[in-house]
N, C-alpha and C positions, 0 to 999 in steps of 0.2 A: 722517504722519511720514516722508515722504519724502528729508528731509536726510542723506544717507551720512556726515556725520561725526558725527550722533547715533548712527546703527547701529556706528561703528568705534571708541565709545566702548566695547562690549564688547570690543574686542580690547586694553583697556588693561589694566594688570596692577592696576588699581584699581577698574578693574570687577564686575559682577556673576558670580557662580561659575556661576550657571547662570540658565536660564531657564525656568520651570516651566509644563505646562500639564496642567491636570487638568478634567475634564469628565463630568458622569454620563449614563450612557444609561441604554436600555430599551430592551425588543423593542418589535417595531411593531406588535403584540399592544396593549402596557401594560406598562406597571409590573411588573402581577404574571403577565408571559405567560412564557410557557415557553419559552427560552433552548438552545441546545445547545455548549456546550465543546466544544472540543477533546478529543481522543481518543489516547491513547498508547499505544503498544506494550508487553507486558510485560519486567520487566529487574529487576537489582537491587533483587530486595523488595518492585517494584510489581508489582503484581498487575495492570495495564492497566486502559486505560479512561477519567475524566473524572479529570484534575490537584486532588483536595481537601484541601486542610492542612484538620486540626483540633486547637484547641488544649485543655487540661485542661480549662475551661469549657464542649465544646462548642460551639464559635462556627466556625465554617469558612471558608475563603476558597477561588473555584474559580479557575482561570484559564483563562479565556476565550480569549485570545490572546497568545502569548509575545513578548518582544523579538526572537528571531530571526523567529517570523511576522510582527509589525508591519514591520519593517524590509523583509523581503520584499516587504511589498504596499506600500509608501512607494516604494520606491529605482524601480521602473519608471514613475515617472512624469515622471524624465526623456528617453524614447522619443517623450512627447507632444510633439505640435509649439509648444506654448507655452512646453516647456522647453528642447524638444533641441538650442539654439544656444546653454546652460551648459555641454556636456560631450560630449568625442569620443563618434563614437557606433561602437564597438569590436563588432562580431560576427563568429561563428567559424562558418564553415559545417560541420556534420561530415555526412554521406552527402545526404541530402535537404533536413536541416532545418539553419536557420541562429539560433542564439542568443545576444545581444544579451548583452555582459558583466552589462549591469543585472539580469539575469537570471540568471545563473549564480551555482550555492549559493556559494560559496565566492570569489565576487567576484573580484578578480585574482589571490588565490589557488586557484582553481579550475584542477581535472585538466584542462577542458575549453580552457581559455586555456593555461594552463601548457603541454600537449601541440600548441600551436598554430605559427605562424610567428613567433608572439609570445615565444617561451619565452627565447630569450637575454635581450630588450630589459627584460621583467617581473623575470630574475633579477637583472638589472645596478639595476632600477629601487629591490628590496629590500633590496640591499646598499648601496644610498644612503641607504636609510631609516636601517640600521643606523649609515653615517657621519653620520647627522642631518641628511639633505634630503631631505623629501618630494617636492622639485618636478617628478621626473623619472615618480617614480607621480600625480602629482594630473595630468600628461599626457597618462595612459592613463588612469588608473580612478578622476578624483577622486573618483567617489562610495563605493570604497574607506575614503578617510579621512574620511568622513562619516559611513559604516554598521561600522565596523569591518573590521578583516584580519587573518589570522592566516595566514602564509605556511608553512603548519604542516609541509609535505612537501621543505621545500625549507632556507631561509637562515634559520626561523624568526623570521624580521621580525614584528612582529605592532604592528599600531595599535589603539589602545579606539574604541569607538565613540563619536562626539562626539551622535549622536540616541539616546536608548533609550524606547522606549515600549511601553507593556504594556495589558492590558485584563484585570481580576479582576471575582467577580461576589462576592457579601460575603453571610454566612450563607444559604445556599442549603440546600431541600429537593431530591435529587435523586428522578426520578420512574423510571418505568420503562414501556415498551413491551410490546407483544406484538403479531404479526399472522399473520393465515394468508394462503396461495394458496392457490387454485384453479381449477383447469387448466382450461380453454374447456371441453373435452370429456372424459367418462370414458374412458382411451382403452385401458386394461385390459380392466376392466366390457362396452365396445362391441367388444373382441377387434379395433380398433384398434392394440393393439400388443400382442407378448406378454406374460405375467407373467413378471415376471424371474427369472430362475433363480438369481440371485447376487447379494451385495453388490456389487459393480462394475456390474452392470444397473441394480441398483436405487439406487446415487446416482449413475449417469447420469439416469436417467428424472426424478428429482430434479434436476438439476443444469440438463436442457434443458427442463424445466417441465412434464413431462408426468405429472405426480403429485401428489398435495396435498403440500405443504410448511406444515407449521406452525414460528413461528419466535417464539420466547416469553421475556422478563423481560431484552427487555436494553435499553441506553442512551436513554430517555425524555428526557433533558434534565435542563433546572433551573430552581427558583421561586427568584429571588432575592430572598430578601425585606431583606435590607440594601443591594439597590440595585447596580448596575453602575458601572464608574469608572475611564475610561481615562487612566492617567498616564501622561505622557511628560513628559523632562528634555533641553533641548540644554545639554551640558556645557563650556560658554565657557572655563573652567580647564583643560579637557583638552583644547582648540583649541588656547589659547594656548603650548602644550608642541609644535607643530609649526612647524620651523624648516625656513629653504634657506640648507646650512651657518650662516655668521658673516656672511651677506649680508644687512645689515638690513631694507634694502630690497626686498630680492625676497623675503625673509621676510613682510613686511608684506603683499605682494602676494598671496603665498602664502595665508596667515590671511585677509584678505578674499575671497578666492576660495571656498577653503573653508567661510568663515562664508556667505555667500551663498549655494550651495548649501546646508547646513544650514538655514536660516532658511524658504527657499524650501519645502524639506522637510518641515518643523516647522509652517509655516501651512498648511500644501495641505489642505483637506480631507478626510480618507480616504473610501474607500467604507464606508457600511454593511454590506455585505455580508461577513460572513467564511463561512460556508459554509451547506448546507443547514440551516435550524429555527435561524438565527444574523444575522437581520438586525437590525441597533441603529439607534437613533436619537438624538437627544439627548432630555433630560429637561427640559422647558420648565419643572419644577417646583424645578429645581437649579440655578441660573448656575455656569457655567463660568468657571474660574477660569485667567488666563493671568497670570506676575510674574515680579519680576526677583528673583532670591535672592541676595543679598549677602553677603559672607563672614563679616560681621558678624552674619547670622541674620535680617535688615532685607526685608522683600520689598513691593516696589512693583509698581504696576499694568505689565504691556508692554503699548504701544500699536500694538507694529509690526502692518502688515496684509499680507496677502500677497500686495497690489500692490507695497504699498513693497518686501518680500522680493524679489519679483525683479526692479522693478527697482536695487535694489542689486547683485543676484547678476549681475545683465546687466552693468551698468559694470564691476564687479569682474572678471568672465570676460574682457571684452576686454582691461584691461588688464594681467591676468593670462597673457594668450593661450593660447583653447583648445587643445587638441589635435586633430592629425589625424583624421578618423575614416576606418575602412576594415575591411575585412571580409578575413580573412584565413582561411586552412584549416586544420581539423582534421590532425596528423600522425599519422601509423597507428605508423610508425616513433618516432616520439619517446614515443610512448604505451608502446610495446613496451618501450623502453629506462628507461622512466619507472616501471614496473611490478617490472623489477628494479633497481631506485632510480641506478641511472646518469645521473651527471652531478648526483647531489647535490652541496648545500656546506654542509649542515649539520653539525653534531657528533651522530654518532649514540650511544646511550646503551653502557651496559657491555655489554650482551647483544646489540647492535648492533640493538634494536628501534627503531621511530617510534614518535611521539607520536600521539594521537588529533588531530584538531580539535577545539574546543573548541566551535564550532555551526557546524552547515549551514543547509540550505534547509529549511522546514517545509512 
């Protein structure tokens, strides 16, 4: 399905709302192998640990990996050189290290870009969004309006995310660990070192290995026995709500550009890998289901493959024209000024506090 004016049939306002794809995995294990979630900090009422709704039945759902993680590990791949002639390639050097906006939590809205050489052209680029033209941000950070943005420190611009994808694991047993060390040598015992005289000795000697450590009942994983099941949605109805002003035509060009990277996005295949005791595969006993969701409730088969995806997203980017890329610096000063919120233009609240962000980086 290489023809681009079948792909730009989604950008019709009688087109499909969205485009769904859902797929079931498994560990590389099996089926029934043991799986590790994600892991959260304690907070408001959670108690920390592995993300498990249970409902009055007993039936659970864990989540394996969140929309803001998927998004994460999606959005840097266009760095690759298959991708990186869709989209400027923006990094901010700060002391030694230099990082890539695709990479930065908070995407163009990030302290790290914000506080950069970038900080005028980004502000001016949110207050366009505001007058309803993307086209000035899809110059710097189209992948911003692809993954979402939330200018949260500054103009409060904020775009939805037109990709969301998530990864749940479905009635899960969770299990549990324990392990001990043990140190090369007695080193007490052999007067090797001495016997500590104090708690501070003694979780150093702990601390630099030089003592048994037992370390017992904590996060084992999970047996999923209702199966793994990564859904992700490109939201075509929430594309279509991006404009460059009353210009209809660059409007157009705009939404092609954008949907081209989403698409490109949306077919790439992810890594297996999300972290240690977390590698998935697919389920060769489940077919993967990709469709077109219609507003009507109607869902047909999508054909597109993610040759066609980019090249679509290729035509679309040139004549779109991409942005400049370039590597610009870290400002120590503007970070400074930035910390006592100088040079906001947002409306700050009654007590003159900020808002949170609504998601970072996982």
């Amino acid at each position: 399905m290489a023809d681009p004016t079948k792909i730009d049939a989604f950008l019709s306002h009688d087109g499909p709302a969205a485009l769904v794809l859902r797929e079931w995995l498994m560990p590389v294990e099996g089926a029934d192998g043991v799986v590790f979630p994600a892991t959260y900090a304690a907070g408001d009422g959670f108690p920390g640990g592995y993300n498990i709704d249970t409902d009055p039945t007993g039936k659970n759902v864990a989540l394996i990996d969140s929309v803001g993680s998927q998004a994460n590990r999606i959005e840097p791949i266009f760095k690759e050189e298959k991708y990186r002639h869709l989209v400027p390639q923006v990094v901010v050097t700060a002391g030694e290290k230099e990082v890539s906006i695709l990479e930065a939590g908070h995407r163009a809205g990030d302290a790290l870009v914000r506080c950069s050489s970038l900080q005028e052209t980004l502000q001016a680029a949110f207050k366009s969004v505001l007058r309803g033209d993307a086209t000035p941000l899809a110059k710097i950070a189209p992948t911003s309006l692809v993954f979402g943005v939330w200018d949260s420190r500054d103009t409060q611009a904020k775009l939805p995310r037109v990709i969301a994808s998530s990864i749940r694991a479905f009635n899960v047993r969770p299990l549990h660990r324990s392990a001990q060390f043990n140190p090369a040598a007695e080193y007490v015992n052999e007067k090797l070192l001495d016997e500590p005289s104090d708690k501070a000795t003694k979780d150093a000697y702990s601390e630099r290995g030089f003592v048994h450590v037992p370390a017992t009942w904590s996060h084992g994983g999970v047996i999923a026995d209702g199966g793994i099941r990564r859904d992700a949605t490109l939201g075509l109805a929430a594309l279509r709500l991006l404009h460059a002003g009353k210009d209809e035509k660059q409007t157009l060009a705009l939404r092609r550009y954008i949907l081209g990277l989403a698409l490109v996005a949306f077919t790439h295949n992810p890594s297996g890998y999300l972290r240690q005791g977390c590698l998935l595969v697919q389920n060769p006993d489940q077919p993967r289901e990709f469709v077109e969701v219609h507003p009507d409730g109607t869902r047909t088969p999508c054909k597109i493959t993610h040759d066609d995806a980019v090249k679509f997203a290729t035509e679309a980017a040139k004549a779109f024209g991409v942005g400049e890329s370039k590597t610009v610096p870290f400002d120590k000063e503007k970070a400074k000024k930035d910390v006592k919120g100088e040079g906001d233009t947002k409306t700050k609240g009654k007590k003159g506090g900020k808002r949170a962000d609504a998601e970072g980086k996982e």
